[in-house]
MISEGU-141044 format. One record per residue: residue number from 1; x negated, y negated, z of N, C-alpha, C in turn. Coordinates in nm, 3 decimals. Example, Ala and Ser with C-alpha at 12.3 -4.5 7.8 and 13.67 -1.06 7.14 Angstrom:
<rs>
{r 1; {-1.319; 0.569; 0.780}; {-1.230; 0.450; 0.780}; {-1.320; 0.330; 0.780}},
{r 2; {-1.285; 0.225; 0.708}; {-1.367; 0.106; 0.714}; {-1.290; -0.003; 0.787}},
</rs>
This chain:
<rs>
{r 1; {0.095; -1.956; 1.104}; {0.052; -1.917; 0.970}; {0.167; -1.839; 0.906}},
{r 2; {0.203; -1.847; 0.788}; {0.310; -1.824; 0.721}; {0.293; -1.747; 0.580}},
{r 3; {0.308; -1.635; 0.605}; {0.231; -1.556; 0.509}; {0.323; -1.459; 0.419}},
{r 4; {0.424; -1.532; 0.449}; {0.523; -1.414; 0.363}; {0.574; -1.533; 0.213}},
{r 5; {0.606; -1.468; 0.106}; {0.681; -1.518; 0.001}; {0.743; -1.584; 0.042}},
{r 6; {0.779; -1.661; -0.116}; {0.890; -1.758; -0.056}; {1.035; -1.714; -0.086}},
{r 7; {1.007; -1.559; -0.125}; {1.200; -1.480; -0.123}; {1.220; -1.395; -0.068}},
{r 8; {1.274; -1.381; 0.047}; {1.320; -1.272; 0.136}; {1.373; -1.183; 0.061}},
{r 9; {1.393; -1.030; 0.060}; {1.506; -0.932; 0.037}; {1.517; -0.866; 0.124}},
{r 10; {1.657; -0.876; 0.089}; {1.753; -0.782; 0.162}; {1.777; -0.660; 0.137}},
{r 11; {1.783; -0.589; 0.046}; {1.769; -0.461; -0.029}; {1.675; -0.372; 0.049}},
{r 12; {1.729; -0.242; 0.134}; {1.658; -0.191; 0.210}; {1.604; -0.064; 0.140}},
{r 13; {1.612; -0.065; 0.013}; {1.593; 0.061; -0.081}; {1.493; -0.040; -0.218}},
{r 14; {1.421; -0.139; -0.138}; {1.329; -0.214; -0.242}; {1.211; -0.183; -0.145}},
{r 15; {1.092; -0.209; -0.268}; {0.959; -0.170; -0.206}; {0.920; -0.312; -0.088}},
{r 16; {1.020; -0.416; -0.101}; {0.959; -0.562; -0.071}; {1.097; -0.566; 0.041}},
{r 17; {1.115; -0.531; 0.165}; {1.175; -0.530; 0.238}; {1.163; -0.584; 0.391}},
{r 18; {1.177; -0.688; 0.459}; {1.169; -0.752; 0.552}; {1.214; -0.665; 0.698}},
{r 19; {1.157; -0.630; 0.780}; {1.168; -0.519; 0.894}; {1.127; -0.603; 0.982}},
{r 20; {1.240; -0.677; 1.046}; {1.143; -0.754; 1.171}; {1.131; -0.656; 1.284}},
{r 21; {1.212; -0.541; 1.342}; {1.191; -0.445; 1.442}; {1.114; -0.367; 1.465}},
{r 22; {1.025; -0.361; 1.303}; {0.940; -0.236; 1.344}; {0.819; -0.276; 1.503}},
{r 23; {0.758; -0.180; 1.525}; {0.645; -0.192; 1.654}; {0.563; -0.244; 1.580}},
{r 24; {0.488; -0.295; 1.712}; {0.350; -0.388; 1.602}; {0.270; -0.294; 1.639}},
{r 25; {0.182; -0.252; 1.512}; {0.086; -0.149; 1.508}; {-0.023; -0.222; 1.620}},
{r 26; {-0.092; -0.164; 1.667}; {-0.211; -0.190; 1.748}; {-0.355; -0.149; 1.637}},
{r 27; {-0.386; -0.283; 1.586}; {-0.526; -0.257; 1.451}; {-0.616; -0.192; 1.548}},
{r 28; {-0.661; -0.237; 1.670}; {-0.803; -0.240; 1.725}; {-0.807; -0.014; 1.730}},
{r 29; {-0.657; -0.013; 1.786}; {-0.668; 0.163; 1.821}; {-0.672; 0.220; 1.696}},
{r 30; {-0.660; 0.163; 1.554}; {-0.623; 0.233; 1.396}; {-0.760; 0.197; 1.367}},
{r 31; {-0.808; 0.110; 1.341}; {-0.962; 0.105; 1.327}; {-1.113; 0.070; 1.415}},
{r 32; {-1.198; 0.070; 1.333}; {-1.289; -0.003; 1.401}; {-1.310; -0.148; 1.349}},
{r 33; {-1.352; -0.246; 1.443}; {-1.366; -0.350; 1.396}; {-1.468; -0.386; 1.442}},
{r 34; {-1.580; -0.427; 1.401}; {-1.714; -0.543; 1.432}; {-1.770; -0.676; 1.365}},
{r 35; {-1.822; -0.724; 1.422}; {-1.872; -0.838; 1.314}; {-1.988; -0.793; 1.238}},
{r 36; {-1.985; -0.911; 1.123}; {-2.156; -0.816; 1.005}; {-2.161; -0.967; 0.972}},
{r 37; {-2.271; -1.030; 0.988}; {-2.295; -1.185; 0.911}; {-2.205; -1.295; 0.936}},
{r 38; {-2.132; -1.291; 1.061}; {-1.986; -1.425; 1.034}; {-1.902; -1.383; 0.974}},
{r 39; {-1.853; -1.227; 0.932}; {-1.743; -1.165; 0.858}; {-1.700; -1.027; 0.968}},
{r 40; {-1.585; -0.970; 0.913}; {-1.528; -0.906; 1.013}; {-1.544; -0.790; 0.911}},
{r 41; {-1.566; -0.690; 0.941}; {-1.579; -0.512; 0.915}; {-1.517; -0.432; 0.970}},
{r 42; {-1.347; -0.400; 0.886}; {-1.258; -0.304; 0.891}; {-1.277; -0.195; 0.887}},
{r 43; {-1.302; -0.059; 0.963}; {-1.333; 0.053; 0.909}; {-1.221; 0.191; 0.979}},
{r 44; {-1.194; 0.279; 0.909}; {-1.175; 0.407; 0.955}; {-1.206; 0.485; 0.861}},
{r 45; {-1.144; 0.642; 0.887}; {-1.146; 0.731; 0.807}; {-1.103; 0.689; 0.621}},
{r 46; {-1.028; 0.627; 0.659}; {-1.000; 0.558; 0.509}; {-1.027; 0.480; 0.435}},
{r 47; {-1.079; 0.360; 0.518}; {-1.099; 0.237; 0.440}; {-1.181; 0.187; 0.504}},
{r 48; {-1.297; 0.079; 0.448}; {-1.423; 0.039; 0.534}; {-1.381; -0.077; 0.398}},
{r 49; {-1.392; -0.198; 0.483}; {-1.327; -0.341; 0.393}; {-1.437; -0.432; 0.483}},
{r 50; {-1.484; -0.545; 0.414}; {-1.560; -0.647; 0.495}; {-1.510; -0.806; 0.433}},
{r 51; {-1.432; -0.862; 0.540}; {-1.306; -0.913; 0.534}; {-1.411; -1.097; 0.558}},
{r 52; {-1.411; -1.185; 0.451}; {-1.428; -1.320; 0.542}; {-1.343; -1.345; 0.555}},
{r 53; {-1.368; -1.481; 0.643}; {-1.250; -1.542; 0.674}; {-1.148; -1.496; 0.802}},
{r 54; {-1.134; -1.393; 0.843}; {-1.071; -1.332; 0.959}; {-1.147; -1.278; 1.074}},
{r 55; {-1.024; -1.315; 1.145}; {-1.085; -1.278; 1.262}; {-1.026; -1.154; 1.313}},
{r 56; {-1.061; -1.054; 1.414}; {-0.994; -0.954; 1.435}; {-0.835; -0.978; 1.518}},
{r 57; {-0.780; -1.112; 1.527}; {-0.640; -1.137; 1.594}; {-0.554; -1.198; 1.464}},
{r 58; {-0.638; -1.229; 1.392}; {-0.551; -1.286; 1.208}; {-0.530; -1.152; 1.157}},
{r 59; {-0.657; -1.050; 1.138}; {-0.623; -0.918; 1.053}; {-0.477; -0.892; 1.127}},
{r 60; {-0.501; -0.870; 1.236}; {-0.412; -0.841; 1.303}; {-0.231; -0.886; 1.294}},
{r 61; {-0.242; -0.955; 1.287}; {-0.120; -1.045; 1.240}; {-0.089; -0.998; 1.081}},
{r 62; {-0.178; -1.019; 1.022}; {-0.143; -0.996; 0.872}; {-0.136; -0.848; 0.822}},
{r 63; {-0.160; -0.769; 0.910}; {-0.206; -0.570; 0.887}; {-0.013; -0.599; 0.924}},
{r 64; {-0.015; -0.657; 1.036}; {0.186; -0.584; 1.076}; {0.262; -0.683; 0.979}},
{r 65; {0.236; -0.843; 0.973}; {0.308; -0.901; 0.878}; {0.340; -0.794; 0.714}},
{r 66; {0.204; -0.717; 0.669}; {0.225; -0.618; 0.572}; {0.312; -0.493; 0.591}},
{r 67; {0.278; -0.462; 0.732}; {0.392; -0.357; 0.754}; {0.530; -0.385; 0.753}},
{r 68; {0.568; -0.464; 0.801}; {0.713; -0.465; 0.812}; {0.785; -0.544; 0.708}},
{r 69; {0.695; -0.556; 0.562}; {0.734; -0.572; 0.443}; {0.679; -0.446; 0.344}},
{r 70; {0.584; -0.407; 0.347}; {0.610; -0.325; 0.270}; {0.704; -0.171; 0.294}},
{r 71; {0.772; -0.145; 0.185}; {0.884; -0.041; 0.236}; {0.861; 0.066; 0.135}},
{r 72; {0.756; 0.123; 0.154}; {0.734; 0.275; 0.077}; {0.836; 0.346; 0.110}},
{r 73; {0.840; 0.452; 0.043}; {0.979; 0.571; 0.063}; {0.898; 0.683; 0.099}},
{r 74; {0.890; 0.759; 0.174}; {0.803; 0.868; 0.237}; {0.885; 0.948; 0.249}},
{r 75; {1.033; 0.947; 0.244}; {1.096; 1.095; 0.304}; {1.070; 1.194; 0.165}},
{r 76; {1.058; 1.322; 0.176}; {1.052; 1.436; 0.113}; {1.152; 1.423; -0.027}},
{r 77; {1.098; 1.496; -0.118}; {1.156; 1.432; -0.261}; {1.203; 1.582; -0.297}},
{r 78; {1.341; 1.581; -0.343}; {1.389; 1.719; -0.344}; {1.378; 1.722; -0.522}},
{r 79; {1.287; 1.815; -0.556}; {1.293; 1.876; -0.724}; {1.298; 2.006; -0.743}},
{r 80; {1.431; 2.045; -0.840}; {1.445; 2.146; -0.811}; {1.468; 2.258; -0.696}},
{r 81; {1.518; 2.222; -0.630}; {1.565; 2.272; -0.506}; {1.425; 2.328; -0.393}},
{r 82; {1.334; 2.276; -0.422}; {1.195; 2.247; -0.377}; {1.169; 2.139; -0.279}},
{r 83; {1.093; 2.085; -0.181}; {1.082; 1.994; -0.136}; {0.941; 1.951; -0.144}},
{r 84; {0.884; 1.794; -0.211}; {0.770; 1.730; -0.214}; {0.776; 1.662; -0.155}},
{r 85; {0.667; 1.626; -0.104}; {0.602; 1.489; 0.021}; {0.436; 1.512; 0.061}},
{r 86; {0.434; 1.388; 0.091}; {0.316; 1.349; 0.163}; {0.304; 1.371; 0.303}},
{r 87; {0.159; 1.457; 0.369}; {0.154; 1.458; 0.468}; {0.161; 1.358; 0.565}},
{r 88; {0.154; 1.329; 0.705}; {0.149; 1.186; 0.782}; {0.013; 1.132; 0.733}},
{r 89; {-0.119; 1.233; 0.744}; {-0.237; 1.156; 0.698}; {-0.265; 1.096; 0.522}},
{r 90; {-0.167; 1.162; 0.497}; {-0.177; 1.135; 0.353}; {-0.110; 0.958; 0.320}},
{r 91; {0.032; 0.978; 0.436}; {0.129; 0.837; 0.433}; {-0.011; 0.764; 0.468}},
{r 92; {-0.057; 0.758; 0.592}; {-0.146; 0.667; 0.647}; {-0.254; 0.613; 0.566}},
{r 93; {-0.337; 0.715; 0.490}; {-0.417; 0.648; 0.407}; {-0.367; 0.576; 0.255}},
{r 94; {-0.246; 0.617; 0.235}; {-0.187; 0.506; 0.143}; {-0.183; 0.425; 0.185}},
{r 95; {-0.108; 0.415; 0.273}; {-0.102; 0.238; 0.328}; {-0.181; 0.200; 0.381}},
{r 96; {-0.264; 0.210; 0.446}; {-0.415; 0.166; 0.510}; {-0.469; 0.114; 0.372}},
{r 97; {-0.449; 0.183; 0.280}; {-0.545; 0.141; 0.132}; {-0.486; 0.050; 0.057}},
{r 98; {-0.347; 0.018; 0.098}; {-0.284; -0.085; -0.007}; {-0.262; -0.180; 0.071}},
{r 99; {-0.274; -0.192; 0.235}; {-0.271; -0.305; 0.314}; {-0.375; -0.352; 0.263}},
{r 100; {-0.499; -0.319; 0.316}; {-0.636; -0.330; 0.304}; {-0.684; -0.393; 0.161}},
{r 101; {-0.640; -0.340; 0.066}; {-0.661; -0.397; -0.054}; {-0.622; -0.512; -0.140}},
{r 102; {-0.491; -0.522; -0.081}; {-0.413; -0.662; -0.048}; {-0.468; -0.742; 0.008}},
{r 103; {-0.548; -0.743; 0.147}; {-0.562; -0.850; 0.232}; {-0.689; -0.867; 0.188}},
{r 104; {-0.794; -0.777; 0.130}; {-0.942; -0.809; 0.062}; {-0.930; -0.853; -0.053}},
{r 105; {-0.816; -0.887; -0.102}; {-0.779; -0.938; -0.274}; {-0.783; -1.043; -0.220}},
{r 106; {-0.716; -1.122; -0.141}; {-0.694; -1.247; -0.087}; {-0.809; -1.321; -0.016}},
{r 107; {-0.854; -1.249; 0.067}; {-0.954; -1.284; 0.128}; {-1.116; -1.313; 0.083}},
{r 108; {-1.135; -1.234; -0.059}; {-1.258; -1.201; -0.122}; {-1.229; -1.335; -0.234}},
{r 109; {-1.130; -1.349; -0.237}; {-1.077; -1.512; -0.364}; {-1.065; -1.608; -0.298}},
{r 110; {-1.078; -1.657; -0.160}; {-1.064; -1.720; -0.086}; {-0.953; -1.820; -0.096}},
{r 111; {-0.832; -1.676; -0.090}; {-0.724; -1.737; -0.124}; {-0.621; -1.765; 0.054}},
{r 112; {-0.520; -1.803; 0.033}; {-0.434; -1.775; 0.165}; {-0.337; -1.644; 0.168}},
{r 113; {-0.366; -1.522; 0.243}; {-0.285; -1.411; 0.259}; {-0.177; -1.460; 0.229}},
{r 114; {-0.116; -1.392; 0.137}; {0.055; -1.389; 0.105}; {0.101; -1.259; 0.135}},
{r 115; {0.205; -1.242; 0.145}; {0.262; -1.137; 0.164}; {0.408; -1.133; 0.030}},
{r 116; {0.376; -1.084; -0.072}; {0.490; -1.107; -0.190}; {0.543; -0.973; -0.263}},
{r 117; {0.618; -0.966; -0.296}; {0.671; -0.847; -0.389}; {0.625; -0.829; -0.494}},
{r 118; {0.568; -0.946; -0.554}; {0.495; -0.908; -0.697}; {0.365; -0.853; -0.684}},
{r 119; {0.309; -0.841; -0.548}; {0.169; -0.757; -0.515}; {0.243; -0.637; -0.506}},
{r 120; {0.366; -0.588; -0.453}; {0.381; -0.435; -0.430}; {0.424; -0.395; -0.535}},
{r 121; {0.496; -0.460; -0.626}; {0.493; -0.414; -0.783}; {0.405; -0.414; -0.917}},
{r 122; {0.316; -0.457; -0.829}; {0.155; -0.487; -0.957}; {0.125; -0.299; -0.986}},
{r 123; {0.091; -0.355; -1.101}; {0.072; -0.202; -1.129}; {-0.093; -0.062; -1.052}},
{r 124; {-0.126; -0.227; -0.956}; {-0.255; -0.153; -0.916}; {-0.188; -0.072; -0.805}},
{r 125; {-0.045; -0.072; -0.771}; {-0.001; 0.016; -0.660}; {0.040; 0.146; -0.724}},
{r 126; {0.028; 0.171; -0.849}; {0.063; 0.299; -0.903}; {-0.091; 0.361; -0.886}},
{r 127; {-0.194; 0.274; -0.896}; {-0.318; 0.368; -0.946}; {-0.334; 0.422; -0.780}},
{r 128; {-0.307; 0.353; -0.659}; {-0.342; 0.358; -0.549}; {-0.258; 0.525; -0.531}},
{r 129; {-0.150; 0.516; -0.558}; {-0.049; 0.639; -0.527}; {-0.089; 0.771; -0.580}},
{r 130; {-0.162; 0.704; -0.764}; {-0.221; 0.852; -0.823}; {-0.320; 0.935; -0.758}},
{r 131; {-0.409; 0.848; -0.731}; {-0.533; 0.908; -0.623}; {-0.490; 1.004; -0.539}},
{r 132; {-0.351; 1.032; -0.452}; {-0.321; 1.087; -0.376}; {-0.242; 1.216; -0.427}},
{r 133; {-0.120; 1.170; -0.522}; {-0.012; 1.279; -0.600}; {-0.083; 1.337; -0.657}},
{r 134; {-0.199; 1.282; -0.720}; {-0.269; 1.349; -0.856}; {-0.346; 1.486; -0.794}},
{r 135; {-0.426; 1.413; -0.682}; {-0.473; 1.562; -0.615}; {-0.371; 1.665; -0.609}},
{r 136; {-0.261; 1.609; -0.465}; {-0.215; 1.725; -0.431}; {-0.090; 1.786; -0.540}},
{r 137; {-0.046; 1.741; -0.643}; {0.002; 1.810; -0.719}; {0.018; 1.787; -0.841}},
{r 138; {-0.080; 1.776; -0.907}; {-0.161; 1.815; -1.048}; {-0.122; 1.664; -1.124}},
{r 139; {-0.226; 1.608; -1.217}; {-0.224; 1.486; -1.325}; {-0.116; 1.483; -1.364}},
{r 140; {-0.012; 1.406; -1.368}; {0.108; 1.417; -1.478}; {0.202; 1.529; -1.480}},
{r 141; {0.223; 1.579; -1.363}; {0.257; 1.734; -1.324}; {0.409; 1.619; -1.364}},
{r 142; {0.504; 1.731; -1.307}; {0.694; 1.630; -1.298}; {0.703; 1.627; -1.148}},
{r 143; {0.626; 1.695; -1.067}; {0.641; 1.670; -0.917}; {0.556; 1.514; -0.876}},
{r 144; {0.421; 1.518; -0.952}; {0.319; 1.451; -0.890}; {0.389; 1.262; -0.908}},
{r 145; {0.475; 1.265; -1.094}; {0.564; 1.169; -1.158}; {0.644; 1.100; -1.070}},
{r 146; {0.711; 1.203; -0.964}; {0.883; 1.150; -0.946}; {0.837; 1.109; -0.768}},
{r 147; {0.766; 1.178; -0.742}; {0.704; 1.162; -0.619}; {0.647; 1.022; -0.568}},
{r 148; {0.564; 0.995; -0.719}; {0.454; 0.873; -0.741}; {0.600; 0.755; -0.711}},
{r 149; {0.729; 0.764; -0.776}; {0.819; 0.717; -0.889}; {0.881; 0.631; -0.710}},
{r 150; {0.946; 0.755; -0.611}; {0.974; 0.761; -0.504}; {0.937; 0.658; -0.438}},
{r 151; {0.780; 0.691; -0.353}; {0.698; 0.631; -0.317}; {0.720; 0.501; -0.292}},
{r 152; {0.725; 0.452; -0.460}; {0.688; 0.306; -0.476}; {0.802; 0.271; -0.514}},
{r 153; {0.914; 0.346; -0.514}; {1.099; 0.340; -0.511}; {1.085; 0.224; -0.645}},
{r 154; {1.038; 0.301; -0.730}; {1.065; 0.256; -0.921}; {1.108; 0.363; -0.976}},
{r 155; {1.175; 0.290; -1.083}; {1.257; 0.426; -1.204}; {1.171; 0.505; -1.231}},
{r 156; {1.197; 0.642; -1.253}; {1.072; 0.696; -1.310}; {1.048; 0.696; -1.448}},
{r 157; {1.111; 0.647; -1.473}; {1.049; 0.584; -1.686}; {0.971; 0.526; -1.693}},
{r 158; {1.035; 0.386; -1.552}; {0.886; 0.258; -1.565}; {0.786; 0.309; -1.525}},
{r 159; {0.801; 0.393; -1.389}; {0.674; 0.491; -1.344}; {0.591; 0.510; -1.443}},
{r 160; {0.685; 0.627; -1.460}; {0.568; 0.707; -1.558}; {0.497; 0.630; -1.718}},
{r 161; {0.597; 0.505; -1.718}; {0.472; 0.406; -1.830}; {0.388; 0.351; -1.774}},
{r 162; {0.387; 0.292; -1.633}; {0.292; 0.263; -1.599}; {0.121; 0.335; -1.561}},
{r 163; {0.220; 0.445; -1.534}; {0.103; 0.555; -1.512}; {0.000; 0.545; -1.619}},
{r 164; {0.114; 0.577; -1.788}; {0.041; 0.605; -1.896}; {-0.036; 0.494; -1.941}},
{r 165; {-0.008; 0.345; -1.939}; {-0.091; 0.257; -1.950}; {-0.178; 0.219; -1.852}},
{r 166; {-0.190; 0.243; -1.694}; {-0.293; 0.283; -1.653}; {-0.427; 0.375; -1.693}},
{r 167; {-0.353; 0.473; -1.769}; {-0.464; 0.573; -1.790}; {-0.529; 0.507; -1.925}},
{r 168; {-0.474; 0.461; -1.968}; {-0.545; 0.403; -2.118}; {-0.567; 0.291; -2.065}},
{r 169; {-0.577; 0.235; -1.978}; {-0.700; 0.094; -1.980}; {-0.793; 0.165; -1.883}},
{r 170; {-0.798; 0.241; -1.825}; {-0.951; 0.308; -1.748}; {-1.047; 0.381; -1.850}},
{r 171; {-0.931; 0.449; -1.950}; {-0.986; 0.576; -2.039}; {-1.046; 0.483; -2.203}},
{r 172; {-1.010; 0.346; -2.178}; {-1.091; 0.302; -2.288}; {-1.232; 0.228; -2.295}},
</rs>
């Protein structure tokens, strides 16, 4: 099964980055998994997804095929001679929530898992990031902005328009 785009990058400072070395996560020890009706039920602390179509050795395949393409930026963001970041549980439930949301986009359309760059640049990965910056350091703060900006390793101009036209299609 062949689940990646059809354009590799090379660019190790892009959100869409090909990592064949990383470890393969072990899903079964990161979540729970059971069956519900002939469908499979993803759950942890973060995310509770009810997946057709998969089985718990496909999630599986397609949870690390997502990892070792998507390439968030997590190291500590220096502003102002300050240092911002996300805790480890904080990293984890981002990505647990944008794997997860990815593979239930696909799966709920009864489409074939892709794995593409234009999903990690859709703008629903900014709203996923706000949920998190926005708490821990304030709506539209310049930390919560450049952090968000980081993250998802975009300019922070486009960032922060996306942000703002996010907020005006929820807020209308």
């Amino acid at each position: 099964m062949n689940i990646f785009g059809l354009n590799e990058n090379d660019n190790p400072e892009d959100i869409y980055f090909f990592r064949p070395t990383l470890p393969q996560i072990d899903t079964s020890k990161l979540f729970i998994m059971t069956g519900e009706n002939g469908k499979l039920r993803v759950q942890n602390k973060n995310v509770n997804c009810l997946f057709s179509n998969l089985t718990r050795e496909s999630f599986d395949k397609i949870f690390n095929d997502f990892n070792r393409h998507l390439n968030l930026d997590f190291n500590p963001l220096n502003l102002d001679n300050k240092l911002f970041s996300l805790t480890a549980d904080e990293q984890g439930k981002l990505f647990e929530t944008i794997v997860t949301s990815w593979i239930y986009y696909y799966t709920i359309n009864n489409l074939t898992v892709k794995v593409k760059r234009s999903d990690f640049t859709h703008p629903y990965m900014v709203d996923y990031v706000l949920t998190i910056v926005d708490k821990k350091y304030g709506t539209d703060t310049n930390e919560s902005l450049a952090l968000g900006a980081k993250i998802l390793r975009q300019d922070l101009n486009d960032y922060t328009k996306t942000v703002k036209a996010r907020r005006e299609y929820y807020d209308r």
